[in-house]
C-alpha positions as semicolon CSV with decimal commas, in nm:
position;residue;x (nm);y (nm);z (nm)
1;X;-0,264;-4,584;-0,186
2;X;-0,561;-4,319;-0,073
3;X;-0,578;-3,996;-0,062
4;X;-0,556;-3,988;0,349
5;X;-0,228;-4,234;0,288
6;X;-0,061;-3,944;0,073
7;X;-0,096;-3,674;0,347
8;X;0,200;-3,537;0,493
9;X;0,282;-3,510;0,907
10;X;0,115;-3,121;0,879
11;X;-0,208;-3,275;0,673
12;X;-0,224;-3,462;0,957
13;X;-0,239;-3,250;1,238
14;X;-0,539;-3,039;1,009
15;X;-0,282;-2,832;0,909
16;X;-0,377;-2,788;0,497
17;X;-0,054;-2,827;0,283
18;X;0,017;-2,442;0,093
19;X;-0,136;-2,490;-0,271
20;X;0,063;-2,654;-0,547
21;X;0,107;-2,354;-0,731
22;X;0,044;-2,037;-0,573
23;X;0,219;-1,815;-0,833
24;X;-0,029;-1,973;-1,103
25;X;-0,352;-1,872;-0,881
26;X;-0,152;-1,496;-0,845
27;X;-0,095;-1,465;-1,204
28;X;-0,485;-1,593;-1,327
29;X;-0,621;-1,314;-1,040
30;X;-0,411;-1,093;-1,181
31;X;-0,509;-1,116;-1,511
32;X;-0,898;-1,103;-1,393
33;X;-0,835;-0,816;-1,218
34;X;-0,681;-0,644;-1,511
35;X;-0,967;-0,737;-1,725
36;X;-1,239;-0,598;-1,464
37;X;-1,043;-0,300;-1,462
38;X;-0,989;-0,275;-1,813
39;X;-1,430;-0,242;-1,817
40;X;-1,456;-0,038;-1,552
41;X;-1,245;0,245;-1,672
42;X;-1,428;0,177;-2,012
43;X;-1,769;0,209;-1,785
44;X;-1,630;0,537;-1,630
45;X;-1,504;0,690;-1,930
46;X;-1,849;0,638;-2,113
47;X;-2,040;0,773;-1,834
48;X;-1,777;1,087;-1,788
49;X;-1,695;0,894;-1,411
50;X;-1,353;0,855;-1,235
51;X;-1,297;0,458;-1,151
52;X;-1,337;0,546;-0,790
53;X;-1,732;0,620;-0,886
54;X;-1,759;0,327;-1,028
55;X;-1,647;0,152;-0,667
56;X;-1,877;0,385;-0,547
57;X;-2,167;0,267;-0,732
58;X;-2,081;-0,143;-0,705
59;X;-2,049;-0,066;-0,292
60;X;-2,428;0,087;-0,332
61;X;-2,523;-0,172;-0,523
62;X;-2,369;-0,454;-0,324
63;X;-2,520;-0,300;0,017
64;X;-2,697;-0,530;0,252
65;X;-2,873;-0,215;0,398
66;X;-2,875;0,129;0,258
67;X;-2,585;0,287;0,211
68;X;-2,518;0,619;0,325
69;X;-2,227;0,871;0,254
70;X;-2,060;0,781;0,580
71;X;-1,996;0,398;0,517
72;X;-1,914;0,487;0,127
73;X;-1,682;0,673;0,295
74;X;-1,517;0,402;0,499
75;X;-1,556;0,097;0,220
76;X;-1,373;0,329;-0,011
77;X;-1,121;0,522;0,233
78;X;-1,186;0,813;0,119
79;X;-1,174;1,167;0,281
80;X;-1,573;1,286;0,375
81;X;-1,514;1,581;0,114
82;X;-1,406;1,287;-0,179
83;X;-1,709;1,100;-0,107
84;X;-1,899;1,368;-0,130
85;X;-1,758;1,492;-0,484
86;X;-1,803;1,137;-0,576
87;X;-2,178;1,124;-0,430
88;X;-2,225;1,503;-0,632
89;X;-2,091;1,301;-0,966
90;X;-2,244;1,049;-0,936
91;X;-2,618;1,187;-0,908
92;X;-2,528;1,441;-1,153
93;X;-2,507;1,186;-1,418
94;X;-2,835;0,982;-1,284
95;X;-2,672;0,739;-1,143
96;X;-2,779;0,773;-0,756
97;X;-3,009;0,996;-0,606
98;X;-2,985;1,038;-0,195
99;X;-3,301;1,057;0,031
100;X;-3,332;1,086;0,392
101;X;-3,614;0,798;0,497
102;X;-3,534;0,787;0,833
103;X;-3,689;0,960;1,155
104;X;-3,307;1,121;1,175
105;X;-3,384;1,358;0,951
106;X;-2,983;1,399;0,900
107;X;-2,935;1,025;0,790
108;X;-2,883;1,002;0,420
109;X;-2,963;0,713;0,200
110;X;-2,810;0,661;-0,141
111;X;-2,977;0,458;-0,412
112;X;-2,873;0,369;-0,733
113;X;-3,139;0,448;-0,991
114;X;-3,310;0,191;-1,161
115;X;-3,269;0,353;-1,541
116;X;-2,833;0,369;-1,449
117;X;-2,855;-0,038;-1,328
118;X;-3,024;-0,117;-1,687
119;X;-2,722;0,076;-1,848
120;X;-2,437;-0,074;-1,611
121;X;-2,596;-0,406;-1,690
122;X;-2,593;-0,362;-2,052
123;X;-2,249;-0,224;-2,067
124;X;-2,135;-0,529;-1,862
125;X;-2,285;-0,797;-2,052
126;X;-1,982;-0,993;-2,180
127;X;-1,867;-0,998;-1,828
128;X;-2,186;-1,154;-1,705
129;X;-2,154;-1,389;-2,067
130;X;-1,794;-1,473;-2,025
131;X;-1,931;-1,516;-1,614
132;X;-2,183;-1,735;-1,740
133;X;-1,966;-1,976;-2,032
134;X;-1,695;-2,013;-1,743
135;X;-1,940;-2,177;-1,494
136;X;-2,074;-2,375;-1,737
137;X;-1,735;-2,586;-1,765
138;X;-1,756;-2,657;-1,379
139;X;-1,984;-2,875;-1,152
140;X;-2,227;-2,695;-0,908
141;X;-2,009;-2,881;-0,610
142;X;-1,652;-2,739;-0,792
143;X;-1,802;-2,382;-0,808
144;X;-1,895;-2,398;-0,458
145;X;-1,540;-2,449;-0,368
146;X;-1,440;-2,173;-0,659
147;X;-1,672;-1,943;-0,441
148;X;-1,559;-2,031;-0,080
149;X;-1,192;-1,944;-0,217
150;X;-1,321;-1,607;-0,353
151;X;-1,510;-1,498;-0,036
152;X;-1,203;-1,641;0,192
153;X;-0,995;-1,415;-0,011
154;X;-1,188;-1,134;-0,015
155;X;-1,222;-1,193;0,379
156;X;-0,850;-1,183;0,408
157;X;-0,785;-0,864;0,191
158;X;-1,029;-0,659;0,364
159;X;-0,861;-0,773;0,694
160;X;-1,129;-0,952;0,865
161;X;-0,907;-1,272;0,992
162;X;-0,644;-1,206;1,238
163;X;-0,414;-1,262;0,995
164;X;-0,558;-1,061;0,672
165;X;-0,388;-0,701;0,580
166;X;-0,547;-0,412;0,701
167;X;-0,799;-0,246;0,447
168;X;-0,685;0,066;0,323
């Protein structure tokens, strides 16, 4: 029998079947997500940060374009006066400095400073090691897939499909 014999009415109709195990996909992200967190708060708490700094500084760092306190703001959902506490930690320990490089004199840019990314990196070595060893076990066309699912996830918890919850 192939695979195409084996598909069900819903298959079909390009309607994909739910995953086999959807509890076992819930409790591995769960566990990653606890271990991510467990080495950010370890991040924060060496660099006298609050966790939400720490977002602060991976949505800078993530940015296609510069980011400014304003879209912080909104990737974080946090009040304009918490952003800027955050923004006020966050170059006070030399992690960020802010410029204004545009002709709107009013537009602020925030960077993360190149001396902080060498000591982010270093403290999250085994992550990018244990990163690293993982792939390693897959094939370049399986970690595709891994990596559509991830970004298709992502997609759906910060609510852009119809369907996805609403970012908070």
């Amino acid at each position: 029998m192939t695979r195409d014999d084996d598909r069900t009415g819903e298959e079909t109709r390009g309607e994909r079947p739910a995953p086999v195990d959807l509890q076992a996909f819930a409790v591995q992200l769960r566990r990653m997500n606890g271990e991510v967190n467990r080495l950010v708060h370890a991040f924060a708490a060496s660099q006298g940060l609050h966790p939400t700094d720490v977002q602060a500084l991976a949505a800078v760092l993530d940015a296609d374009e510069p980011m400014t306190p304003g879209r912080l703001r909104e990737h974080l959902g946090l009040t304009s006066g918490a952003v800027t506490a955050c923004v006020d930690r966050l170059e006070r320990a030399g992690h960020i400095r802010r410029s204004r490089e545009s002709s709107d004199r009013r537009v602020v840019h925030l960077h993360y400073e190149p001396g902080a990314r060498a000591t982010a990196r270093a403290f999250f070595r085994p992550l990018a090691d244990a990163s690293e060893a993982a792939t390693a076990r897959f094939t370049p066309e399986e970690l595709d897939v891994a990596l559509r699912f991830l970004t298709a996830l992502n997609e759906e918890l910060a609510g852009g499909s119809e369907n996805g919850p609403p970012r908070h």
